[in-house]
MOPAC internal coordinates of N, CA, C and O (Angstrom, degrees):
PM7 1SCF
backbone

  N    0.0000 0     0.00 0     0.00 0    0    0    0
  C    1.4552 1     0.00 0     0.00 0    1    0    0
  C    1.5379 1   111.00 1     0.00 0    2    1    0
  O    1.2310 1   114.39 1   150.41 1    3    2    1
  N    1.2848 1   128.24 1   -29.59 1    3    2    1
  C    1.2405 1   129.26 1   173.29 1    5    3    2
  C    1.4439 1   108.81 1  -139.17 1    6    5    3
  O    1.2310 1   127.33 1   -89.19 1    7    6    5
  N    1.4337 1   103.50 1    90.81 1    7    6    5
  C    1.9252 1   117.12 1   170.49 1    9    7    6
  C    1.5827 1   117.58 1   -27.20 1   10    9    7
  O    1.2310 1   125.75 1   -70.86 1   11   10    9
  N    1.3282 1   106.56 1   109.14 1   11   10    9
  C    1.4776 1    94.27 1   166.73 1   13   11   10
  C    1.3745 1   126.83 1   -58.10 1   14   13   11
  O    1.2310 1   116.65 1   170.20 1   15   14   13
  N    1.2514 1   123.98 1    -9.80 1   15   14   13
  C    1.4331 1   115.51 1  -167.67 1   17   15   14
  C    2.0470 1   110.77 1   -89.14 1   18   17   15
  O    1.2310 1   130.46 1  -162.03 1   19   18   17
  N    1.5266 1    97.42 1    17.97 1   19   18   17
  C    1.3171 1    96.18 1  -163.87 1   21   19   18
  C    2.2112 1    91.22 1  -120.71 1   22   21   19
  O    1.2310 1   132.32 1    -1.00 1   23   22   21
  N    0.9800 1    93.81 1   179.00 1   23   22   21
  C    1.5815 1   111.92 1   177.01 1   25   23   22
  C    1.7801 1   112.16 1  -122.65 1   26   25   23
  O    1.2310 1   122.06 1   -32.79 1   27   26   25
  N    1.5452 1   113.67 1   147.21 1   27   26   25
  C    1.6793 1   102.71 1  -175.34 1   29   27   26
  C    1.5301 1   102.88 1  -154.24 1   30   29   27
  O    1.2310 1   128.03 1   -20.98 1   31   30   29
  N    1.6735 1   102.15 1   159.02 1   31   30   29
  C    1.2547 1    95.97 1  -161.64 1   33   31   30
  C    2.1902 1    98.50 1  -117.75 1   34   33   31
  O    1.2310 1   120.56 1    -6.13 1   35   34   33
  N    1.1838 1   116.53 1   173.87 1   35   34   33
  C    1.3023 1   113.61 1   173.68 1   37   35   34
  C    1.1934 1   111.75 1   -53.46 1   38   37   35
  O    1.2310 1   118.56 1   148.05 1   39   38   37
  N    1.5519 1   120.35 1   -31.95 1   39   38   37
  C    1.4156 1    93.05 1  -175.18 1   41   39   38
  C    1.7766 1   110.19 1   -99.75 1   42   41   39
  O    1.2310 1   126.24 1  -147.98 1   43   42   41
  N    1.4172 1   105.61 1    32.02 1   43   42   41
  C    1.2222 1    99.69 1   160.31 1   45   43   42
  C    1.8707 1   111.99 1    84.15 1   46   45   43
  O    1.2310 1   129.02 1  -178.40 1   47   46   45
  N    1.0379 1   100.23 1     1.60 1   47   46   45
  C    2.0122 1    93.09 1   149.19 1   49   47   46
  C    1.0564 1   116.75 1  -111.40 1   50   49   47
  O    1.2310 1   122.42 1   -21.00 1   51   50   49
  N    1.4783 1   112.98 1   159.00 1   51   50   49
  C    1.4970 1   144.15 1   179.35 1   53   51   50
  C    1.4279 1   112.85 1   -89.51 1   54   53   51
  O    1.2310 1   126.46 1   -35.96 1   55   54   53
  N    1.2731 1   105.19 1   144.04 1   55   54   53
  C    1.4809 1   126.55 1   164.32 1   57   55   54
  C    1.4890 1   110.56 1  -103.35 1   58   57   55
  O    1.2310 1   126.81 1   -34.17 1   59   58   57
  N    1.3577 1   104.52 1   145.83 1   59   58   57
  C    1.5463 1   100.95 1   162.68 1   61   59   58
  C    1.3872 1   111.47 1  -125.01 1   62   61   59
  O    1.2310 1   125.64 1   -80.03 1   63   62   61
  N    1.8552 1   106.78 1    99.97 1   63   62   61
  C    1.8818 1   100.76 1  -161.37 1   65   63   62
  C    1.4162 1   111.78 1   -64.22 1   66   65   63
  O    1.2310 1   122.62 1    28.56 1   67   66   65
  N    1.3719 1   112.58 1  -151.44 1   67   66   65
  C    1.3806 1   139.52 1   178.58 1   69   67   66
  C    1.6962 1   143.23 1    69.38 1   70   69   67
  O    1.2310 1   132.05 1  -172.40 1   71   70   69
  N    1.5355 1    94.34 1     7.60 1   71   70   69
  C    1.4754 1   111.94 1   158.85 1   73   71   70
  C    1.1783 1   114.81 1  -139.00 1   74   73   71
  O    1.2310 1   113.57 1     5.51 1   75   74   73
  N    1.3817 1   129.77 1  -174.49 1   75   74   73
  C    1.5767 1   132.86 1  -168.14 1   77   75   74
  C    1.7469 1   102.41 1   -88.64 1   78   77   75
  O    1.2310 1   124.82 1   167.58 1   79   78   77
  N    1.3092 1   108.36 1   -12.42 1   79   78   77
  C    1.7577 1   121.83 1   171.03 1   81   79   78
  C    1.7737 1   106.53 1  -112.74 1   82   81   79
  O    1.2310 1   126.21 1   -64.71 1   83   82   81
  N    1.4505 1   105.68 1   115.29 1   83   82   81
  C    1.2513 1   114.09 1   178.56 1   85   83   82
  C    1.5149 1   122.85 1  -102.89 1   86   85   83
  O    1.2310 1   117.12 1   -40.77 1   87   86   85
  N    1.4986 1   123.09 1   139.23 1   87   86   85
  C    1.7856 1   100.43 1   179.39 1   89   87   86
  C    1.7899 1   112.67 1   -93.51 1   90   89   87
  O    1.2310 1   117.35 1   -33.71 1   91   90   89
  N    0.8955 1   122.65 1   146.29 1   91   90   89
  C    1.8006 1   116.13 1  -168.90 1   93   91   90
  C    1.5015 1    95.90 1  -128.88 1   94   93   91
  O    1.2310 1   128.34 1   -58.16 1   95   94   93
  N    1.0921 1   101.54 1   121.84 1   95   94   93
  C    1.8004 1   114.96 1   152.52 1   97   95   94
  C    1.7752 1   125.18 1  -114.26 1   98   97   95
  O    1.2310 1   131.22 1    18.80 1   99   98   97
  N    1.3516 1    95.94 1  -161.20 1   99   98   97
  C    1.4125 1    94.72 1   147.79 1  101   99   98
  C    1.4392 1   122.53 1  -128.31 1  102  101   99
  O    1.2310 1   127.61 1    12.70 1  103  102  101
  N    1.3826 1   102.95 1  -167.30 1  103  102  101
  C    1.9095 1    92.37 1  -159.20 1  105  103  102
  C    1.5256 1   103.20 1  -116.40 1  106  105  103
  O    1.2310 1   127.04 1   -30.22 1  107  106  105
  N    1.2691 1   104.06 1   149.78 1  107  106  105
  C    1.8907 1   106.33 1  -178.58 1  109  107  106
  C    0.8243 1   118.19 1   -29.47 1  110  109  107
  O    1.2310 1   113.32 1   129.74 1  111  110  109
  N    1.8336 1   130.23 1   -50.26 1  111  110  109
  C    1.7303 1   124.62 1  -179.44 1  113  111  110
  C    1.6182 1    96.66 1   -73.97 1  114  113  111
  O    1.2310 1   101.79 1  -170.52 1  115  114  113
  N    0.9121 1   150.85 1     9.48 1  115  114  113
  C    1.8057 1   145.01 1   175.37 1  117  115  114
  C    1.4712 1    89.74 1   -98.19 1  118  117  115
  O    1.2310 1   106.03 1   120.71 1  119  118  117
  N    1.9785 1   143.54 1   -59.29 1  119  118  117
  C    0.9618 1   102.38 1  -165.24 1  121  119  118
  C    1.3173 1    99.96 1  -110.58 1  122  121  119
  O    1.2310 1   108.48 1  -151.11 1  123  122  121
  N    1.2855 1   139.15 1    28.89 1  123  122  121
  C    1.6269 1   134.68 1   163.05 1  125  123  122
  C    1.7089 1    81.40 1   -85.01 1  126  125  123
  O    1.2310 1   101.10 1   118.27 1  127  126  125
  N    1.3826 1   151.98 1   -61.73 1  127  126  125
  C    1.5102 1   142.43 1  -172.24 1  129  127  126
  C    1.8910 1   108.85 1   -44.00 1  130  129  127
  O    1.2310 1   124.48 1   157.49 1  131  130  129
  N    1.7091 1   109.01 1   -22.51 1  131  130  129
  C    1.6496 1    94.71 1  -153.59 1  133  131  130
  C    1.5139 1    98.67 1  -103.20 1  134  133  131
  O    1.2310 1   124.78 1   163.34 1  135  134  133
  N    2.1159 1   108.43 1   -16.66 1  135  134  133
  C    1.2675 1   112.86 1  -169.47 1  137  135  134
  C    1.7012 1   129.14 1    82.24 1  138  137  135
  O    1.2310 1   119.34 1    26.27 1  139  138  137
  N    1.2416 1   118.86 1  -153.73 1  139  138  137
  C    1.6238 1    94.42 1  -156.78 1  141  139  138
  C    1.8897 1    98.91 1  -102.92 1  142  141  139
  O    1.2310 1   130.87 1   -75.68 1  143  142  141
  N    1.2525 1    96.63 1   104.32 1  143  142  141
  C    1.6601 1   124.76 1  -179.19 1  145  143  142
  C    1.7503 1    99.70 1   -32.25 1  146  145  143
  O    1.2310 1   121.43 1   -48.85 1  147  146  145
  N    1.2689 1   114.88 1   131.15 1  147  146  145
  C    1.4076 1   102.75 1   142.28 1  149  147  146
  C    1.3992 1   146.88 1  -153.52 1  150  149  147
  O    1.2310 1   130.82 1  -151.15 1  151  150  149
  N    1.8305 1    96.73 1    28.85 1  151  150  149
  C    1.3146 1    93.00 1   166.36 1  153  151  150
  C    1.9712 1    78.73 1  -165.46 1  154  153  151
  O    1.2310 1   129.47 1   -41.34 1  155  154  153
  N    1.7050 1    99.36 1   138.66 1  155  154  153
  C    1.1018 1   111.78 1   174.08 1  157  155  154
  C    1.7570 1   127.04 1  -114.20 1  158  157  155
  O    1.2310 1   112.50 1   -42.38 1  159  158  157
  N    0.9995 1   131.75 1   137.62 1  159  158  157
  C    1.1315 1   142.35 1  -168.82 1  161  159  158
  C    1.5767 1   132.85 1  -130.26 1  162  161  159
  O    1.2310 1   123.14 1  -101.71 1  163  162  161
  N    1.6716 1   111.58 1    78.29 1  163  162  161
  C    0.9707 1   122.81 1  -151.09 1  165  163  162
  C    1.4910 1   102.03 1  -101.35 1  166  165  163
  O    1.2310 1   118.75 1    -8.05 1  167  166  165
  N    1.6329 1   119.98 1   171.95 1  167  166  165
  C    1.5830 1   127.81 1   172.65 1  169  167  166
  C    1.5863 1   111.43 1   -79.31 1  170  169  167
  O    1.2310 1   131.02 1   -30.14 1  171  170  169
  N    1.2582 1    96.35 1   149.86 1  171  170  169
  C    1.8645 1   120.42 1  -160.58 1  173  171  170
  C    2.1349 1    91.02 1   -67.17 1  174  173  171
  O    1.2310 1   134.61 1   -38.13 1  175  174  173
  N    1.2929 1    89.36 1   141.87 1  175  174  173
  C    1.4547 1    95.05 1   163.62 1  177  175  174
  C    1.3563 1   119.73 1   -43.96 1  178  177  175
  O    1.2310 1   105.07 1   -43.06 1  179  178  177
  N    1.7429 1   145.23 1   136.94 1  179  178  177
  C    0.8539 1   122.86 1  -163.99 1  181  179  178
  C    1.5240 1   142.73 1    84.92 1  182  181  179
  O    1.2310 1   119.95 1   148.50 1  183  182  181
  N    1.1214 1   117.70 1   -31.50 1  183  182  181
  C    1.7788 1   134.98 1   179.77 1  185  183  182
  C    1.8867 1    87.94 1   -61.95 1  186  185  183
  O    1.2310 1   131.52 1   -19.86 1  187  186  185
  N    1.1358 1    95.36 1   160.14 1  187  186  185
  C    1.4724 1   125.63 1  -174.95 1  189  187  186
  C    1.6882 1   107.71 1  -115.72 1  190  189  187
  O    1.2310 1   133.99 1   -91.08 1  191  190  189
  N    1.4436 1    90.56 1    88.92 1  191  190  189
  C    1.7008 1    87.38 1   172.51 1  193  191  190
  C    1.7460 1   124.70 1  -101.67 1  194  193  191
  O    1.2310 1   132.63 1   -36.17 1  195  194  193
  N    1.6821 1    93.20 1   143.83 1  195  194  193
  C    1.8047 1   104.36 1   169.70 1  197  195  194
  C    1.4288 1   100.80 1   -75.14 1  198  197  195
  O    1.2310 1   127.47 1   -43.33 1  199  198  197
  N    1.6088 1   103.23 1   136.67 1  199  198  197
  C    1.6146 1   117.82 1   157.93 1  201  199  198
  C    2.0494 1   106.51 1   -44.39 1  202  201  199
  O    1.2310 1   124.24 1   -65.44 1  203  202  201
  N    1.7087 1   109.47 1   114.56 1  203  202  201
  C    1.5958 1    84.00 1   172.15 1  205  203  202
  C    1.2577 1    90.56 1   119.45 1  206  205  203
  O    1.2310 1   109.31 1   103.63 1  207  206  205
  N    1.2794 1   137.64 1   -76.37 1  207  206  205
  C    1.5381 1   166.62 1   177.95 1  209  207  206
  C    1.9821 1    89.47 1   -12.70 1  210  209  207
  O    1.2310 1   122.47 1   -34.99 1  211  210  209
  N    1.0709 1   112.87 1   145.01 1  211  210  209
  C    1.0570 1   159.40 1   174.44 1  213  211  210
  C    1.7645 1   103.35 1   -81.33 1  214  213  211
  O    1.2310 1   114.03 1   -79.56 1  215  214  213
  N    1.0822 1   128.91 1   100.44 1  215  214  213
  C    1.6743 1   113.95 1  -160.15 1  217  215  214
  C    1.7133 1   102.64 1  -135.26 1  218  217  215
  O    1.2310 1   117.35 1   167.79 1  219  218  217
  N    1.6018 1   122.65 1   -12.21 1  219  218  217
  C    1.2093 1   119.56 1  -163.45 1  221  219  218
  C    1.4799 1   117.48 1   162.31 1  222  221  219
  O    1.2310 1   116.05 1   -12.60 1  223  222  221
  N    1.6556 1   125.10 1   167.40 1  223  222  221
  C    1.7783 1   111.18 1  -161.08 1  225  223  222
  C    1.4320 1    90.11 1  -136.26 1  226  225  223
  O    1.2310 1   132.82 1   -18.28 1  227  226  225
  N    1.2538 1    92.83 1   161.72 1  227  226  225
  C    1.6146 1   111.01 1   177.03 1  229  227  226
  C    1.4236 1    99.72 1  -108.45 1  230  229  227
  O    1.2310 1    98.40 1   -49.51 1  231  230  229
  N    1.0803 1   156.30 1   130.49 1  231  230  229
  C    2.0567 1   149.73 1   147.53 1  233  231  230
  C    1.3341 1   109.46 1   -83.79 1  234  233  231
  O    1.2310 1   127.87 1   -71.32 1  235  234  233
  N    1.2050 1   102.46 1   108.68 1  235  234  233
  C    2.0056 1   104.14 1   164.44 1  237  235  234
  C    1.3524 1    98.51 1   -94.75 1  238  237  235
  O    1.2310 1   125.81 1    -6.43 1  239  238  237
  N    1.1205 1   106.44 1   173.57 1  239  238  237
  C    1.2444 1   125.28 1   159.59 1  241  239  238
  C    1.6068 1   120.21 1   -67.98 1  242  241  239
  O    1.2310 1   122.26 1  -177.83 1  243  242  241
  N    1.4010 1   113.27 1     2.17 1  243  242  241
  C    1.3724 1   115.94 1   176.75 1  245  243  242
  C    2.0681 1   112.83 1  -121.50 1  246  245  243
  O    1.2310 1   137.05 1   145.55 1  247  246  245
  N    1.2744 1    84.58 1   -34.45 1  247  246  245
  C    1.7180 1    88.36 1   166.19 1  249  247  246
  C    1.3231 1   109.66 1  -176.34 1  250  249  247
  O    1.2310 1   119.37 1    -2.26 1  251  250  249
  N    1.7469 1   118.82 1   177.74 1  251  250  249
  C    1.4086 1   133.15 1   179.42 1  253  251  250
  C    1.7197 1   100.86 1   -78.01 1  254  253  251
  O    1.2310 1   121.83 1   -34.95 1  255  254  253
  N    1.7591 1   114.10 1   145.05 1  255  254  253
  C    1.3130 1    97.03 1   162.14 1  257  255  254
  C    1.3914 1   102.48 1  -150.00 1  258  257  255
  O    1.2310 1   117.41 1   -26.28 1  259  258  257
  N    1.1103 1   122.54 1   153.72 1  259  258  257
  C    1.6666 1   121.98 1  -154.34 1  261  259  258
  C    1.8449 1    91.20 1   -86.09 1  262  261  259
  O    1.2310 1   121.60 1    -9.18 1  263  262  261
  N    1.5442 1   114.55 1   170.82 1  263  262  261
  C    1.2660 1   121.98 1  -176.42 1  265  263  262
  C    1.4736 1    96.20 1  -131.30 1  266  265  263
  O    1.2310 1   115.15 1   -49.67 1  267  266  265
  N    1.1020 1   126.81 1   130.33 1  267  266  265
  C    1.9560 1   131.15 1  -148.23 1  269  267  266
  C    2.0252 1    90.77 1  -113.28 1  270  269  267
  O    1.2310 1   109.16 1   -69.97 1  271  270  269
  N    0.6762 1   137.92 1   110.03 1  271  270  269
  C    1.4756 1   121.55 1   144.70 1  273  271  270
  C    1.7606 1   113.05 1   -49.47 1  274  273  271
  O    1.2310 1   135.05 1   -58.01 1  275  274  273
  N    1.3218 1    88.48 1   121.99 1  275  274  273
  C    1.5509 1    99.90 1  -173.71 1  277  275  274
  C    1.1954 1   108.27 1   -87.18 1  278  277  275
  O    1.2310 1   112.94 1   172.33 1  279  278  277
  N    1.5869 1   130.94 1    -7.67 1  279  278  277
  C    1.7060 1   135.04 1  -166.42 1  281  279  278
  C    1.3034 1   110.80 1  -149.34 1  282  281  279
  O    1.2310 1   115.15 1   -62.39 1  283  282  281
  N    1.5400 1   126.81 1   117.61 1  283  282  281
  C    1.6470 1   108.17 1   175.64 1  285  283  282
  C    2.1369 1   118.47 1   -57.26 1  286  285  283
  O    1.2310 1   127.11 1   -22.57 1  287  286  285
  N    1.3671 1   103.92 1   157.43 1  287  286  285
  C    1.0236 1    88.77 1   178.74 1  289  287  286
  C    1.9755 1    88.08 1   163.83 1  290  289  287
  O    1.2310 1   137.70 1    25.53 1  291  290  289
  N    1.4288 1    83.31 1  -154.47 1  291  290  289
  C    1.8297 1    74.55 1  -153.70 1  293  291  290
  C    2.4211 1    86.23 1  -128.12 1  294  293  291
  O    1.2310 1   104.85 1   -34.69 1  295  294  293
  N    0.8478 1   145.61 1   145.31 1  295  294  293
  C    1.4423 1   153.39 1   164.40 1  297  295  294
  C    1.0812 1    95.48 1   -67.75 1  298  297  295
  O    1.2310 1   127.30 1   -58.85 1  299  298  297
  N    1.9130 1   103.56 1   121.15 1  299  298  297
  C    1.5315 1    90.66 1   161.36 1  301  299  298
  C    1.8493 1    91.14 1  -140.39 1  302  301  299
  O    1.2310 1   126.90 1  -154.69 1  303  302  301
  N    1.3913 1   104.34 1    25.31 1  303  302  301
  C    2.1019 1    97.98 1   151.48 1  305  303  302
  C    1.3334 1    85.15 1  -162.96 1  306  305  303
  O    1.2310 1   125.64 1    -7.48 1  307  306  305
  N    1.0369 1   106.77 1   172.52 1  307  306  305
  C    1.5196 1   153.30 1  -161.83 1  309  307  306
  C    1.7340 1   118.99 1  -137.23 1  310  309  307
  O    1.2310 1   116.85 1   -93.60 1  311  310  309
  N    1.5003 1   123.59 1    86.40 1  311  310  309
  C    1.7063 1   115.30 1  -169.18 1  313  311  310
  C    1.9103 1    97.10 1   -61.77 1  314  313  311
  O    1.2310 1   125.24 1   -78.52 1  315  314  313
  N    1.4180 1   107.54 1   101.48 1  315  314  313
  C    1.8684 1   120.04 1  -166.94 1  317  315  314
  C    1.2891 1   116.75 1   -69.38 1  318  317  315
  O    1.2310 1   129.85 1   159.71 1  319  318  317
  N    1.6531 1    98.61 1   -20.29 1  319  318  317
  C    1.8509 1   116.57 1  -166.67 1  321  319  318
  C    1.9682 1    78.25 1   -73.48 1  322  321  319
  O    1.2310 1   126.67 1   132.19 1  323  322  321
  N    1.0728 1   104.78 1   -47.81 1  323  322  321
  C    1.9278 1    73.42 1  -164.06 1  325  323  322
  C    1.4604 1   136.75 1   -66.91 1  326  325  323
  O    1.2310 1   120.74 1  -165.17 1  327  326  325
  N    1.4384 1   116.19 1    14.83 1  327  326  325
  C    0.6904 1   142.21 1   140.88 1  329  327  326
  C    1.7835 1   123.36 1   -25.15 1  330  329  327
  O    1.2310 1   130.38 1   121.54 1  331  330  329
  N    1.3255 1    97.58 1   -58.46 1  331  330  329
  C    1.5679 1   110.22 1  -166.07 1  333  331  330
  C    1.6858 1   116.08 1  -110.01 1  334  333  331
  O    1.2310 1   132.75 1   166.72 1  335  334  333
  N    2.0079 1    92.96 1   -13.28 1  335  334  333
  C    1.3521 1   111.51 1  -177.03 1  337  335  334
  C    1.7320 1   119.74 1  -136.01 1  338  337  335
  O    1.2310 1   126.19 1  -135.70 1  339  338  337
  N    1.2796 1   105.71 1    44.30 1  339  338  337
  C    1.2534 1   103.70 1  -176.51 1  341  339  338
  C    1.4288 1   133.47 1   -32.64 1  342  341  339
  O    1.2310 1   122.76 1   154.66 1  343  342  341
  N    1.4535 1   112.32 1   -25.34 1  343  342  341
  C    1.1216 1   122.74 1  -174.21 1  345  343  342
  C    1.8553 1   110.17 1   -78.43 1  346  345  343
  O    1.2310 1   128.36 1   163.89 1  347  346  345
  N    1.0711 1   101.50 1   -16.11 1  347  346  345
  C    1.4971 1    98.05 1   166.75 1  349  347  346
  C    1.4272 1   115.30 1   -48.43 1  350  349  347
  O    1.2310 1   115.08 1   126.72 1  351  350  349
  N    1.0161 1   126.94 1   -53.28 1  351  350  349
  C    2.1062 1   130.59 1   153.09 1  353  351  350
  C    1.2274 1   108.44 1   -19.95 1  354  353  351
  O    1.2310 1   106.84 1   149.00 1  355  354  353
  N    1.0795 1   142.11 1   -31.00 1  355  354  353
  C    1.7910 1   151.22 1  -146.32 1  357  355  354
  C    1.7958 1    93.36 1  -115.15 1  358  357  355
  O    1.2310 1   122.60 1   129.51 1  359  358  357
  N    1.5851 1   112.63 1   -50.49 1  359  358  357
  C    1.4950 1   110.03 1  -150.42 1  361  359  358
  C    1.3557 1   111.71 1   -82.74 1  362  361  359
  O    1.2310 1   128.64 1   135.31 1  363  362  361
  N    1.5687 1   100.96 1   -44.69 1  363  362  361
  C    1.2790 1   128.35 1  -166.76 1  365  363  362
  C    1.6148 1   112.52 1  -124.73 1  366  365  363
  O    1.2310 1   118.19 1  -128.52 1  367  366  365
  N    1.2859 1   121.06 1    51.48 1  367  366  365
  C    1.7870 1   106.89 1  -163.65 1  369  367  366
  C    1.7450 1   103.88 1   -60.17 1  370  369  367
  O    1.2310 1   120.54 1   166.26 1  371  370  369
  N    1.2628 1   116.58 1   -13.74 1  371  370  369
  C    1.4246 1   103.79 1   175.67 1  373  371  370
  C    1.2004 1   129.11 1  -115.44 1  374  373  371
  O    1.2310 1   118.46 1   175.50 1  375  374  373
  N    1.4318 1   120.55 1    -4.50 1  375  374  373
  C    1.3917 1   103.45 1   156.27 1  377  375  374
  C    1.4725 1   111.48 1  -123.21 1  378  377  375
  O    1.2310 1   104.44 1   129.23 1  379  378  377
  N    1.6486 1   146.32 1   -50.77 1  379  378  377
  C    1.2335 1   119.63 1   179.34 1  381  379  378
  C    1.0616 1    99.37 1   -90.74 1  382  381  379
  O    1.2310 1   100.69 1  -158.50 1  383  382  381
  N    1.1242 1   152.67 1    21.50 1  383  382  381
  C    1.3633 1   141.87 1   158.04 1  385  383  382
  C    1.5031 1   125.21 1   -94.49 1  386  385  383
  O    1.2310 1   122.38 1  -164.35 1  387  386  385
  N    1.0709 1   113.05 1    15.65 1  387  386  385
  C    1.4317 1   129.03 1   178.28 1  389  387  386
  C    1.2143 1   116.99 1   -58.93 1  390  389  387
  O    1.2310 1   116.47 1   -44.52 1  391  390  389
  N    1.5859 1   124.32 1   135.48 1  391  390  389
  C    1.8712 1   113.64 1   179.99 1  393  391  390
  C    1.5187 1   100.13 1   -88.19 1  394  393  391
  O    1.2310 1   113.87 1    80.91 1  395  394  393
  N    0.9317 1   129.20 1   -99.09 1  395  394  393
  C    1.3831 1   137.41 1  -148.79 1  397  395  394
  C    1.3547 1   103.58 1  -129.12 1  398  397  395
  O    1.2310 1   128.81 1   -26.77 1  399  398  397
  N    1.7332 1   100.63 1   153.23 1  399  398  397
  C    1.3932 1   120.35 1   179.27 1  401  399  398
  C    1.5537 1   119.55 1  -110.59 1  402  401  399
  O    1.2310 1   112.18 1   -84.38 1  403  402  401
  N    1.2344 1   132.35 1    95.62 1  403  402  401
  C    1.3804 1   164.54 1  -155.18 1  405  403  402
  C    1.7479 1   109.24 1   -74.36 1  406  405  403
  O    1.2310 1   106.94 1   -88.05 1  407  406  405
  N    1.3834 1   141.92 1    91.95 1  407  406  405
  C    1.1565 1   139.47 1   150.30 1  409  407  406
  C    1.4362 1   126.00 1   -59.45 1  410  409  407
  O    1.2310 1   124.35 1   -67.46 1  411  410  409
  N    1.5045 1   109.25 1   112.54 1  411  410  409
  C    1.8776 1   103.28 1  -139.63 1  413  411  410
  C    1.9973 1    75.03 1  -106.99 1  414  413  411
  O    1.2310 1   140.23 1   -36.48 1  415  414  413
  N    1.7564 1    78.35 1   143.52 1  415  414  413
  C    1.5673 1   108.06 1  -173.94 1  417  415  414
  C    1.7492 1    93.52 1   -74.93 1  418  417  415
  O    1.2310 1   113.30 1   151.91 1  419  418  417
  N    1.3435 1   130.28 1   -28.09 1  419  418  417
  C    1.5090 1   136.85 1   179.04 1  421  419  418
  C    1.6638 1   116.72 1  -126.21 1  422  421  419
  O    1.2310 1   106.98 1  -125.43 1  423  422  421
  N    0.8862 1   141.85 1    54.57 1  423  422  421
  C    1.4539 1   150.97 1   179.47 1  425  423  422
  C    1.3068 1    92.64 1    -5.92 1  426  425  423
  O    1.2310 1   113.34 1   121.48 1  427  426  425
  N    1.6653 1   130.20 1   -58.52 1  427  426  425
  C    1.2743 1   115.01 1  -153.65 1  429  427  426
  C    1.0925 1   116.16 1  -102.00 1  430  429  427
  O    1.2310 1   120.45 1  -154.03 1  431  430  429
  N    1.6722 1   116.74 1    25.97 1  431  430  429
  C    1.4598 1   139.59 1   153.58 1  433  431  430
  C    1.5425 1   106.67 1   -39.48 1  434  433  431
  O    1.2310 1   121.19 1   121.46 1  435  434  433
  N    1.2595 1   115.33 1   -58.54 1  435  434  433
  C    1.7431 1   119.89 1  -169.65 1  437  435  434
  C    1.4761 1    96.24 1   -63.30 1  438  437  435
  O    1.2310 1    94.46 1   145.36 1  439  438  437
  N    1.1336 1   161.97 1   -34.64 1  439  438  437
  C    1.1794 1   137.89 1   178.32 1  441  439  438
  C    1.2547 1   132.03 1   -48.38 1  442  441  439
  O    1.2310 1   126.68 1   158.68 1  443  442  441
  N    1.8206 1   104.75 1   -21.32 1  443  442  441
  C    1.2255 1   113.38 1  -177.54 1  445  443  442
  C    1.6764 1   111.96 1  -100.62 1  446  445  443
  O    1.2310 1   124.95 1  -157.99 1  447  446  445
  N    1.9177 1   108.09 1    22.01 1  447  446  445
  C    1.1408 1    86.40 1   170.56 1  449  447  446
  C    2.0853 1   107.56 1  -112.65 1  450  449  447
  O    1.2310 1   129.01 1    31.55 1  451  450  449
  N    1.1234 1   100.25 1  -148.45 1  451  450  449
  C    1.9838 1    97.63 1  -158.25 1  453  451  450
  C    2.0232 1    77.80 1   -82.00 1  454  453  451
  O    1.2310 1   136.53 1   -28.21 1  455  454  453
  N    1.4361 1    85.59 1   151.79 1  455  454  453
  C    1.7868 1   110.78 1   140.16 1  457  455  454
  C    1.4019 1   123.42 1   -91.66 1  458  457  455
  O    1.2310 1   133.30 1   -21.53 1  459  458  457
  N    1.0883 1    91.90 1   158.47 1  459  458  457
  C    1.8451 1    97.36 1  -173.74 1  461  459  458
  C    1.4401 1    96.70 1   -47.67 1  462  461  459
  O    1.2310 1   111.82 1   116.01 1  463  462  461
  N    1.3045 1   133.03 1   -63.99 1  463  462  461
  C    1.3822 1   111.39 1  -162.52 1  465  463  462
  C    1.7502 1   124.87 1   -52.81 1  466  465  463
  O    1.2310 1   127.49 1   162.17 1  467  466  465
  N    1.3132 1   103.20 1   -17.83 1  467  466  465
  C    1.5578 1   114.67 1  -172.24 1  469  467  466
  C    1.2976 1   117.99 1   -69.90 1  470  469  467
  O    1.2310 1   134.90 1   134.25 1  471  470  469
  N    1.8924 1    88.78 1   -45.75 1  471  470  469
  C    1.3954 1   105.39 1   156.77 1  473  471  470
  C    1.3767 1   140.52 1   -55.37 1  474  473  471
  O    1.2310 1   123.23 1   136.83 1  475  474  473
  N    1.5951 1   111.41 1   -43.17 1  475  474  473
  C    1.4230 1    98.02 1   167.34 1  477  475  474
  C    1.1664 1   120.09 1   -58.80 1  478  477  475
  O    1.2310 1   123.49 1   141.77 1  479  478  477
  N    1.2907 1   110.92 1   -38.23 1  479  478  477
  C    1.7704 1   102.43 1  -159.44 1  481  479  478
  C    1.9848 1    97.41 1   -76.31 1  482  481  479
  O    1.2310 1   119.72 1   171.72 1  483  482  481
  N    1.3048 1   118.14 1    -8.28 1  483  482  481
  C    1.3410 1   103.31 1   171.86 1  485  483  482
  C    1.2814 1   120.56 1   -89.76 1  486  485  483
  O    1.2310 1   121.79 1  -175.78 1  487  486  485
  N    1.1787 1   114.17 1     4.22 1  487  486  485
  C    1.4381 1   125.69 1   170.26 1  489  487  486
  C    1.2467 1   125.60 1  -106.58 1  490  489  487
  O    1.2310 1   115.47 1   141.81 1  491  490  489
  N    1.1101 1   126.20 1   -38.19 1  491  490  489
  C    1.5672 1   145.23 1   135.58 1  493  491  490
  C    1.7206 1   116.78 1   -16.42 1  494  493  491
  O    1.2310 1   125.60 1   117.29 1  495  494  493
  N    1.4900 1   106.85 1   -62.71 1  495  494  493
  C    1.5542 1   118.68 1  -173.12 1  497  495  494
  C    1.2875 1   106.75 1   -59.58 1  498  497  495
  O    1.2310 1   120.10 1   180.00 1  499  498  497

């Protein structure tokens, strides 16, 4: 349910480490919790994000929920298909459902975020 090969933050998105460009979503218990997504609203190619920062929303059919940049750094893609397929967030939160790909101002920022195991048990509790 949550790939070890990825990194995650409290509020529940993923990193995918190992280059100075990271891909970030959110994680199966974030959109099995938000329900069936349907319109996403992510930051412009380019924008300059704070670690923490407030960057964009997900709409379920049950409520609004903010999308956090988990790493400072700068956007340099945008996943465009969700656009037309929001529900890709729902099917696939980790691979075509991915939001955006993050050029991190500190690469070795992600170390300091959870591993899957940290994560389960913070989701678990």
């Amino acid at each position: 349910m949550f790939p070890d090969d990825l990194k995650y933050t409290s509020e529940h998105e993923w990193v995918r480490p190992g280059q100075a460009t990271v891909r970030v979503g959110i994680t199966d218990y974030a959109q099995d919790a938000l329900g069936d997504i349907v319109y996403v609203s992510l930051p412009e190619v380019g924008a300059e994000l704070q670690d923490g920062a407030a960057v964009g929303e997900l709409e379920s059919t049950k409520s609004v929920s903010d999308v956090y940049a988990p790493l400072a750094g700068t956007v340099s893609a945008v996943n465009e298909a969700l656009d037309g397929t929001p529900e890709l967030v729902n099917s696939d939160p980790y691979g075509e459902g991915w939001l955006f790909e993050l050029t991190l101002a500190d690469p070795s920022s992600v170390d300091a975020l959870m591993d899957a195991a940290a994560y389960r048990s913070s989701v678990e509790s």
